[in-house]
N, CA, C and O atoms as a DFTB+ gen file, in Angstrom:
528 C
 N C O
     1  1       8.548     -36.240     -12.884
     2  2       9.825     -35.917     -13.511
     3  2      10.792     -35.363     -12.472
     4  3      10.454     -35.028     -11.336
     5  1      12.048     -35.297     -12.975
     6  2      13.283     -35.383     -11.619
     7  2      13.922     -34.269     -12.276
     8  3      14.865     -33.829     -11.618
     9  1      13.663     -33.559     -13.576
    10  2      14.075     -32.018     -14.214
    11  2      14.157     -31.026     -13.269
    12  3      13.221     -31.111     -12.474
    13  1      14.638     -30.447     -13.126
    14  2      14.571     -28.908     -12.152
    15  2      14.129     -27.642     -13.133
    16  3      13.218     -26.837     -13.328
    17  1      15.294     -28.007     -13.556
    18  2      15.643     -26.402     -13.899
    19  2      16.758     -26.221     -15.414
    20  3      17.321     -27.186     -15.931
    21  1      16.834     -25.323     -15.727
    22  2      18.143     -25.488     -17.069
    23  2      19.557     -25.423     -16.238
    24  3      19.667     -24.669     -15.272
    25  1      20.362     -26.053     -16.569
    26  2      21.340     -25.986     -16.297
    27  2      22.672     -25.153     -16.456
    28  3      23.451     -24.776     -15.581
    29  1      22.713     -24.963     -17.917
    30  2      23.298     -24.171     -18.712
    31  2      23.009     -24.085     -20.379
    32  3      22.442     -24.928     -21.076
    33  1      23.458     -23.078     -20.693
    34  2      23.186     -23.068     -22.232
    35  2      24.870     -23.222     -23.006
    36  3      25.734     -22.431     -22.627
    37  1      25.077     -23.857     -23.651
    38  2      26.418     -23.968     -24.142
    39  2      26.662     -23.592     -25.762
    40  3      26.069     -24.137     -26.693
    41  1      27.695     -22.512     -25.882
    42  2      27.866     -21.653     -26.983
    43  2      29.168     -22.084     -28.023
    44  3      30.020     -21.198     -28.088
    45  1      29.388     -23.026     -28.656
    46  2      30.835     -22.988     -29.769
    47  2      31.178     -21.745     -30.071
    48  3      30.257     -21.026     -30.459
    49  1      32.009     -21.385     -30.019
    50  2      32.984     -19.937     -29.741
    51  2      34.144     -20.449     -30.831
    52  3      34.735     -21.526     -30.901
    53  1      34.252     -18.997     -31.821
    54  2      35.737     -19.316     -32.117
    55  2      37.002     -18.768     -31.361
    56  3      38.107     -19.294     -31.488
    57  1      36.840     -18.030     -30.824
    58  2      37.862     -16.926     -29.321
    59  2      37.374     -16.751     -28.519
    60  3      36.516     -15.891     -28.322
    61  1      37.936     -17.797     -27.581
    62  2      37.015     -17.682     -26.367
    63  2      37.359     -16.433     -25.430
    64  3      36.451     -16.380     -24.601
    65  1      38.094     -15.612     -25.249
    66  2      38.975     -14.407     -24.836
    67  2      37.514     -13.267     -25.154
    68  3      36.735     -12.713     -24.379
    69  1      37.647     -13.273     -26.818
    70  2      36.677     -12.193     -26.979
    71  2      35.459     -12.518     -26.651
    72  3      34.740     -11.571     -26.331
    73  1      34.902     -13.792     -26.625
    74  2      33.465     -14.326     -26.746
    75  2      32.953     -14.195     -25.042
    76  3      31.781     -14.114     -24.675
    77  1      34.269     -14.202     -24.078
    78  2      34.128     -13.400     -22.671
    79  2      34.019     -12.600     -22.380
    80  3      33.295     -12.308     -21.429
    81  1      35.045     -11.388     -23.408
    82  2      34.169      -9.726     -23.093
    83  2      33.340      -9.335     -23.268
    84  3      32.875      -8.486     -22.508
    85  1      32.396      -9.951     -24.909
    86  2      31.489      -9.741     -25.024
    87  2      30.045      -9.956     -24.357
    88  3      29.041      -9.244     -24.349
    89  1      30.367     -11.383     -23.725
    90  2      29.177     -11.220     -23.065
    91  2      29.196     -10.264     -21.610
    92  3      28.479      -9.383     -21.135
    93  1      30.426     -10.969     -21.215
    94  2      30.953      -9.559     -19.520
    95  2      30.375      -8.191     -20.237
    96  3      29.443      -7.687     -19.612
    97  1      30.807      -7.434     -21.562
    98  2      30.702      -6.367     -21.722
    99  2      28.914      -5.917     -21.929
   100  3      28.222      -5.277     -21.138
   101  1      28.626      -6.344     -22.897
   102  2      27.171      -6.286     -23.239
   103  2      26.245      -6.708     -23.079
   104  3      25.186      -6.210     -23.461
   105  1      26.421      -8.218     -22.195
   106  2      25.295      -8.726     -21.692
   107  2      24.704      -8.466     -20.133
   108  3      23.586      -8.258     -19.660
   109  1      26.272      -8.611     -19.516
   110  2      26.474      -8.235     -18.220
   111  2      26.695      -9.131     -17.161
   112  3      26.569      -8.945     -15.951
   113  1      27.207     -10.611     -18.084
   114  2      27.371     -11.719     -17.559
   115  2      28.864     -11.653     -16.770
   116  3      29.838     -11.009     -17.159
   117  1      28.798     -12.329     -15.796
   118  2      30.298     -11.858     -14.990
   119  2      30.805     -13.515     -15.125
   120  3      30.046     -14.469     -14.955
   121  1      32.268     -13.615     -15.471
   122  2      32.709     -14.621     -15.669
   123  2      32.810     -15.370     -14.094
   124  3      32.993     -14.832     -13.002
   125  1      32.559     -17.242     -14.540
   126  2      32.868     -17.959     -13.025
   127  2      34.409     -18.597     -13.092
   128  3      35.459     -18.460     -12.463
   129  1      33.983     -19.278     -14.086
   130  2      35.813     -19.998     -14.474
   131  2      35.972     -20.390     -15.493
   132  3      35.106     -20.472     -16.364
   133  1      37.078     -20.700     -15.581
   134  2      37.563     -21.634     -16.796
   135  2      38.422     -22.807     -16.783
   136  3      39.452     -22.956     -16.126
   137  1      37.811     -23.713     -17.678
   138  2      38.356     -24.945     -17.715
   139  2      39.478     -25.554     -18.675
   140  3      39.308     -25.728     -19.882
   141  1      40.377     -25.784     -18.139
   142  2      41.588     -25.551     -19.717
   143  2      42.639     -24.786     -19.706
   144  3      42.126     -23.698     -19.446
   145  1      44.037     -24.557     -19.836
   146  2      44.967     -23.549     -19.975
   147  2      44.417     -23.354     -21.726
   148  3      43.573     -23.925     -22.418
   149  1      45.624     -21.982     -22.007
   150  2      45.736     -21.603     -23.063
   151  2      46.062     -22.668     -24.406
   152  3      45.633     -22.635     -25.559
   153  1      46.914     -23.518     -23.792
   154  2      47.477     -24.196     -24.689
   155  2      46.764     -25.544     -24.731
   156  3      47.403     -26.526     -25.110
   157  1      45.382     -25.673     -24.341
   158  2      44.780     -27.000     -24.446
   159  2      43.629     -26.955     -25.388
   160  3      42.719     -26.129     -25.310
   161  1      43.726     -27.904     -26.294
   162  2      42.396     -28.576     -27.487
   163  2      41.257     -28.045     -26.964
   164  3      40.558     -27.484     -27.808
   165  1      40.710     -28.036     -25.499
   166  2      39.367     -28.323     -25.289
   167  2      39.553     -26.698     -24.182
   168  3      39.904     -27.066     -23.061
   169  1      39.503     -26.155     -24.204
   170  2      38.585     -24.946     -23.558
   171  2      37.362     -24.280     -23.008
   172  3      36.874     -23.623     -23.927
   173  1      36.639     -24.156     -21.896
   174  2      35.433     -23.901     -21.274
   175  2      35.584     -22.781     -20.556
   176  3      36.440     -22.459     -19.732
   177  1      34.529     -22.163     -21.029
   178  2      34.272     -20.875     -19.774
   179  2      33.081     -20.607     -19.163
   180  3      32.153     -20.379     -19.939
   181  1      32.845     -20.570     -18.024
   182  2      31.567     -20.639     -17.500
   183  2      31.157     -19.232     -16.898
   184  3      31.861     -18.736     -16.019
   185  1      29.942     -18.538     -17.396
   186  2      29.661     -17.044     -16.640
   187  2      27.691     -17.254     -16.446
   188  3      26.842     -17.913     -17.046
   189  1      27.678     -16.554     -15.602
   190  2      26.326     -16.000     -15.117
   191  2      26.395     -14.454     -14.706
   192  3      27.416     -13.766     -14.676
   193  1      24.914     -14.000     -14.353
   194  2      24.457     -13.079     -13.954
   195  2      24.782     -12.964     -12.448
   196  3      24.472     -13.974     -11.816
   197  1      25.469     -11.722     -11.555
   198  2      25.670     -12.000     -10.518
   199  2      24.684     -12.845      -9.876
   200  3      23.717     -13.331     -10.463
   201  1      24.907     -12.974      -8.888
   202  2      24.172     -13.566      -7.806
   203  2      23.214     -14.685      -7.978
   204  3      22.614     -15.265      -7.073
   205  1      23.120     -14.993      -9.680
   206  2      21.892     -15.753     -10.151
   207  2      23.131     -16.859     -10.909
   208  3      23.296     -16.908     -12.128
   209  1      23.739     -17.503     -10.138
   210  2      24.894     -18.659     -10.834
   211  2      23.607     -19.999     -11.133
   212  3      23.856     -20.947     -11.879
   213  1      22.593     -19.882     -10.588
   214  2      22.131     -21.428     -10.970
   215  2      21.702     -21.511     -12.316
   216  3      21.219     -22.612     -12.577
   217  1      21.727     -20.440     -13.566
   218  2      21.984     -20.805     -14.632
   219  2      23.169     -20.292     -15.430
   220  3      23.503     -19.114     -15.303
   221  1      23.919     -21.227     -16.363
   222  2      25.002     -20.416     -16.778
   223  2      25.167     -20.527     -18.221
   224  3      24.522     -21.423     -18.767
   225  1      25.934     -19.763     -18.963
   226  2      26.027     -20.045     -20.360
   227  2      27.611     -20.328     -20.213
   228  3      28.466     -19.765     -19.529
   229  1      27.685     -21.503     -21.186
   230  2      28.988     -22.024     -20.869
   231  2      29.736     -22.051     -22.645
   232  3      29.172     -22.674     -23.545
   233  1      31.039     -21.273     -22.869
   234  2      31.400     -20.835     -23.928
   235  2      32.719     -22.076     -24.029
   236  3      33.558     -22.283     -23.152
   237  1      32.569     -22.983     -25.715
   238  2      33.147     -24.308     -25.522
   239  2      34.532     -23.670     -27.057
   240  3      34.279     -23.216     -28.173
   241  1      35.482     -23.856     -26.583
   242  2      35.943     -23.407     -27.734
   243  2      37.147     -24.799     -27.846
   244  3      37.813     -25.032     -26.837
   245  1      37.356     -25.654     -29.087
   246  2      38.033     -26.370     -29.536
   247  2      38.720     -26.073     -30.392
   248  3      38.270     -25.973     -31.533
   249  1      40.107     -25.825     -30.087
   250  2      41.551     -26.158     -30.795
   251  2      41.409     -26.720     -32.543
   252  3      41.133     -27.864     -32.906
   253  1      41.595     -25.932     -33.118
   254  2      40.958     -26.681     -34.786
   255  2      40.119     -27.990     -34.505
   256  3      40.427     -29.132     -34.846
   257  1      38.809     -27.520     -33.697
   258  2      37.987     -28.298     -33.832
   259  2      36.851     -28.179     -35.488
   260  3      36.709     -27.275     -36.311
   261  1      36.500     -28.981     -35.416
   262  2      35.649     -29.143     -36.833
   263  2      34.300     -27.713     -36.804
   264  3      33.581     -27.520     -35.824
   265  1      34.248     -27.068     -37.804
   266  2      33.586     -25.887     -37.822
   267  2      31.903     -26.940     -37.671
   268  3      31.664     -28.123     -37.915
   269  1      31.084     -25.854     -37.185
   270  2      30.244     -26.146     -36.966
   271  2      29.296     -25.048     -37.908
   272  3      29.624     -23.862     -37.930
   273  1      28.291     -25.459     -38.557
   274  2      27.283     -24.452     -39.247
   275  2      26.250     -23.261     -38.491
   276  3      25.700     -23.536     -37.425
   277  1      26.156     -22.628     -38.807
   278  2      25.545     -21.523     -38.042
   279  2      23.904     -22.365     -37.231
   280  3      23.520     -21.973     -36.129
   281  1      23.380     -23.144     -37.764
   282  2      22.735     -23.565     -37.001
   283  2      23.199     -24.610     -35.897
   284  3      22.386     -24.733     -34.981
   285  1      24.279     -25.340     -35.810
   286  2      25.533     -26.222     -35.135
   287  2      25.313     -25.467     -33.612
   288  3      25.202     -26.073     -32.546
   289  1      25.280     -23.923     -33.806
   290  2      25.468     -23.602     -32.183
   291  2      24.418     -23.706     -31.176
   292  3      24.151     -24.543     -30.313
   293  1      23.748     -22.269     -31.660
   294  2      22.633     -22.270     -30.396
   295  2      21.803     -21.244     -31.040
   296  3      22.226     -20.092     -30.945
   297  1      20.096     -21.541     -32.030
   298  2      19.768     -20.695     -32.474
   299  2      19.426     -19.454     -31.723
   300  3      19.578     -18.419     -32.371
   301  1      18.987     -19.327     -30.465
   302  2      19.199     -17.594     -29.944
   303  2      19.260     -18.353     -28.177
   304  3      19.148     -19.481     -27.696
   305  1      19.488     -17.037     -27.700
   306  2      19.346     -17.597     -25.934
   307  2      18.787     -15.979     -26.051
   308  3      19.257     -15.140     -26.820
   309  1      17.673     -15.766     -25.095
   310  2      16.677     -14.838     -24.797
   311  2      17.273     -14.532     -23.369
   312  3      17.678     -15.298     -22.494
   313  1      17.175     -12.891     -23.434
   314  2      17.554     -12.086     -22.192
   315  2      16.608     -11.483     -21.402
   316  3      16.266     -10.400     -21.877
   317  1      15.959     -11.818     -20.201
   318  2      15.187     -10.911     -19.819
   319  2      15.027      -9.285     -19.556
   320  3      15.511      -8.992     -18.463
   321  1      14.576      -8.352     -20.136
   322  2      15.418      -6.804     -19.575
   323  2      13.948      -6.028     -19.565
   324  3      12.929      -6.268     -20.213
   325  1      14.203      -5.118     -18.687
   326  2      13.049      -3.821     -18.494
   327  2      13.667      -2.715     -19.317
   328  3      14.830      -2.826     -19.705
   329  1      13.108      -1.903     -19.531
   330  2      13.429      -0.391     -20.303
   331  2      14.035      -0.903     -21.500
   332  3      15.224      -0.653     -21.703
   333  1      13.072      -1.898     -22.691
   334  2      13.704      -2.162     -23.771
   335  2      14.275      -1.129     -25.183
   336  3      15.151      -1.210     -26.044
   337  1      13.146      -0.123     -24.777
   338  2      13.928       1.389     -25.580
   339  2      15.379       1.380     -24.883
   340  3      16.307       1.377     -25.691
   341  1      15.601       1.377     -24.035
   342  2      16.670       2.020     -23.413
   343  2      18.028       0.721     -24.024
   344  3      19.145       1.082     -24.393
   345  1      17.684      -0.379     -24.004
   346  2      18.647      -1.351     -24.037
   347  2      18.819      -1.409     -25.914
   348  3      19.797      -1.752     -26.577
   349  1      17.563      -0.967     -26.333
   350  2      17.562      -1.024     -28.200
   351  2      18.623      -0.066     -28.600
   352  3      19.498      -0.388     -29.404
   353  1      18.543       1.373     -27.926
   354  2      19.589       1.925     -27.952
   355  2      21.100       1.792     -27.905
   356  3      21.977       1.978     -28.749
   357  1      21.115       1.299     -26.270
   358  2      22.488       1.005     -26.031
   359  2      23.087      -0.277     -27.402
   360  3      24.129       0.007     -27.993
   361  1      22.468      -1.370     -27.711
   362  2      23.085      -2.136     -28.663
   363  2      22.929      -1.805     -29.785
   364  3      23.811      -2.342     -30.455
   365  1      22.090      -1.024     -30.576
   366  2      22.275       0.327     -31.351
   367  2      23.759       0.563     -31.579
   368  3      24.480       0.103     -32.464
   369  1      23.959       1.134     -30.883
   370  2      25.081       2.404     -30.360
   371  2      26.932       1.409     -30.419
   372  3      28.045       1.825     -30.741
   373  1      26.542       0.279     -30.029
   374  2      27.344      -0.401     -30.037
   375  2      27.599      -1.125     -31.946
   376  3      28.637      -1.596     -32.410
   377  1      26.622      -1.000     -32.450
   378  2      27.096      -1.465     -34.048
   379  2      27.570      -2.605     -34.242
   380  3      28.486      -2.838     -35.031
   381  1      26.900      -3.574     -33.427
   382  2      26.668      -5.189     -33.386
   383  2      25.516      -5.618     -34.557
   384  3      24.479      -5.048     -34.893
   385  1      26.171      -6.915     -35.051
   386  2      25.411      -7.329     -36.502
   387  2      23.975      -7.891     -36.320
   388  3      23.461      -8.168     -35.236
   389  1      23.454      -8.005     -37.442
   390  2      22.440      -8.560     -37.283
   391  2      21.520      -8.181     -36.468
   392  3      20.825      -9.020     -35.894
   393  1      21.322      -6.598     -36.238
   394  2      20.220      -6.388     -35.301
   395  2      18.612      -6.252     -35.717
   396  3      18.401      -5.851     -36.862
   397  1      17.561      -6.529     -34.949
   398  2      16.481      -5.779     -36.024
   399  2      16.463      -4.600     -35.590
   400  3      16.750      -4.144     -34.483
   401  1      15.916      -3.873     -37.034
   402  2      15.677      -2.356     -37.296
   403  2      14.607      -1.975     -36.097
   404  3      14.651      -0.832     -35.642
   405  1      13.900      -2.671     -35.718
   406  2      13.289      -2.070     -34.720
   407  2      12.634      -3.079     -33.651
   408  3      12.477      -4.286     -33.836
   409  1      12.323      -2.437     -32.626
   410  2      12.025      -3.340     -31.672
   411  2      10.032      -4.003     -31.844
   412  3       9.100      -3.199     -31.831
   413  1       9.879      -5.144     -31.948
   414  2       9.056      -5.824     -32.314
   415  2       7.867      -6.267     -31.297
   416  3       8.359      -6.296     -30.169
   417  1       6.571      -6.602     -31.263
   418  2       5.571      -6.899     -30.423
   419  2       5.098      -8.326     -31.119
   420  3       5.051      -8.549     -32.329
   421  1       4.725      -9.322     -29.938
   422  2       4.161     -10.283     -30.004
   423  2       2.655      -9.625     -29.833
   424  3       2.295      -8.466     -29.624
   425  1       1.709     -11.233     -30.066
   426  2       0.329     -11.124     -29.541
   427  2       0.257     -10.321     -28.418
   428  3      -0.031      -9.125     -28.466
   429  1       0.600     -11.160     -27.038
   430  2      -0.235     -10.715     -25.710
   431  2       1.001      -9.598     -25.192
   432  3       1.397      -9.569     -24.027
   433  1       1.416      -8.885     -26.051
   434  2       2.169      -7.297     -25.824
   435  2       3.586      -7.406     -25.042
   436  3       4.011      -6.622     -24.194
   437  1       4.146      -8.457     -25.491
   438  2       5.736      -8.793     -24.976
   439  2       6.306      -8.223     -26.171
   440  3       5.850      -8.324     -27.310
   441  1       7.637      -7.442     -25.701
   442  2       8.082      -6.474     -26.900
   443  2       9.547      -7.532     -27.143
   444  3       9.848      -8.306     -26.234
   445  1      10.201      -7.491     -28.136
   446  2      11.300      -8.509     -27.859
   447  2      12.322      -7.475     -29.064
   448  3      11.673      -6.596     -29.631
   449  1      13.948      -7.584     -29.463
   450  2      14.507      -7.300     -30.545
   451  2      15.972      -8.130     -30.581
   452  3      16.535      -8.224     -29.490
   453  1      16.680      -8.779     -31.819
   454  2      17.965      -9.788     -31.715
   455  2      18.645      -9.291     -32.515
   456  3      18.441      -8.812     -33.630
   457  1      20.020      -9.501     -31.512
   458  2      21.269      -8.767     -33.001
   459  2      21.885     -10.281     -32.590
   460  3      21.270     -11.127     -31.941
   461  1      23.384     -10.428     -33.180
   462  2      24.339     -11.227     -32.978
   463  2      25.324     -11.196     -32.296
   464  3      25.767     -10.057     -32.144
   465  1      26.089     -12.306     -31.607
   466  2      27.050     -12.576     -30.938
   467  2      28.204     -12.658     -31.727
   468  3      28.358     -12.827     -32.937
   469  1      29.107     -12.481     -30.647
   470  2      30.522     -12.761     -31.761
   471  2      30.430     -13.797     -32.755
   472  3      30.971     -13.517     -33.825
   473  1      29.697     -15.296     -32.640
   474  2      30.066     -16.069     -33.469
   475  2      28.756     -15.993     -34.369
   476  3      28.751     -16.924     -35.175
   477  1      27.884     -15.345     -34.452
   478  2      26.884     -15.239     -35.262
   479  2      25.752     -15.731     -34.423
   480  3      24.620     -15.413     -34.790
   481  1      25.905     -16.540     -33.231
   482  2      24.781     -17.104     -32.434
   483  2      23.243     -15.439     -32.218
   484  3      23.538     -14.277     -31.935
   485  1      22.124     -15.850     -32.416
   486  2      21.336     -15.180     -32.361
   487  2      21.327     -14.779     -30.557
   488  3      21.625     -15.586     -29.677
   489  1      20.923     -13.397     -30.340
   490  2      20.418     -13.243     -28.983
   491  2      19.395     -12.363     -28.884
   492  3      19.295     -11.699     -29.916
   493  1      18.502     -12.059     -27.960
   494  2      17.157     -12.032     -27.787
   495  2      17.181     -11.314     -26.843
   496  3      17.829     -11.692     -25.867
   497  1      16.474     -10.004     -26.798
   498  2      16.303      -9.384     -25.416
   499  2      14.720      -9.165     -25.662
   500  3      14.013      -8.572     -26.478
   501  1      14.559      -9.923     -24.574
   502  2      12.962     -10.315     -24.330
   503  2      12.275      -9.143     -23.083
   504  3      12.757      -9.211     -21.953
   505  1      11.381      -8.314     -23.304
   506  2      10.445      -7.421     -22.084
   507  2       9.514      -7.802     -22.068
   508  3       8.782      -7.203     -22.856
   509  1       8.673      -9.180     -21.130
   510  2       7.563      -9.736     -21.043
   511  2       6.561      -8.483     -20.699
   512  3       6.894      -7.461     -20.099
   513  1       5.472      -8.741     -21.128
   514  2       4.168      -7.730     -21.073
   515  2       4.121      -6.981     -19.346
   516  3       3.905      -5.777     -19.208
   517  1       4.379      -8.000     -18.037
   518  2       4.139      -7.927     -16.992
   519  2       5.202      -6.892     -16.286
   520  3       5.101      -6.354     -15.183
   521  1       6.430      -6.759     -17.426
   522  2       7.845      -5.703     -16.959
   523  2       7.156      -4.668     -17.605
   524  3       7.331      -3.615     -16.992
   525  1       6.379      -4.526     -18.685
   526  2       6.732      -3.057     -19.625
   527  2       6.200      -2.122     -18.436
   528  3       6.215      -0.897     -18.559
């Protein structure tokens, strides 16, 4: 196979403005560019994690484009993080929807917990067993 790697994950956004702070703000994704003026149908924004650009989540927002159903987007994109008390808190604290009440354990002791994105897209902050 000639696959590498993921490329990007791509998010339908209804504001793409806010759907940039939010991830800049709370995820910690730093914006790369954008594709599109203000005044164009088709809009793209592309951000990663510093220094780690070879994957990106790319936020697609269309001009009264046709709504898409909550499953239409992207059912979750998973975050890797250490000190998951510490991060349950901080998005806690922030009073973002859809969170779970508490932070959860798989089988082989990976702790994981998901609230929502601006557009309802699920997200995932994942602490594999080998970080705790």
């Amino acid at each position: 196979m000639t696959i590498r790697k993921i490329e990007h994950i791509g998010i339908r956004v209804t504001a793409l403005e806010d759907s940039i702070e939010f991830y800049e703000r709370v995820i910690g994704l730093k914006l790369l560019h954008i594709i599109g003026e203000v005044e164009d149908e088709l809009r793209l924004a592309f951000l990663a994690f510093p220094g780690q650009e070879n994957v990106e989540i790319e936020l697609i927002y269309v001009r009264g484009g046709e709504a898409l159903p909550s499953e239409g987007r992207v059912h979750h994109i998973a975050f890797t993080v250490s000190h998951i008390e510490e991060e349950y808190k901080r998005i806690a604290e922030l009073g973002l929807s859809g969170m779970d009440p508490e932070i959860r354990s798989i089988p082989n002791g990976s702790r994981l917990f998901f609230f929502n994105g601006p557009d309802g897209e699920r997200i995932e902050f994942f602490e594999p067993v080998h970080l705790a």
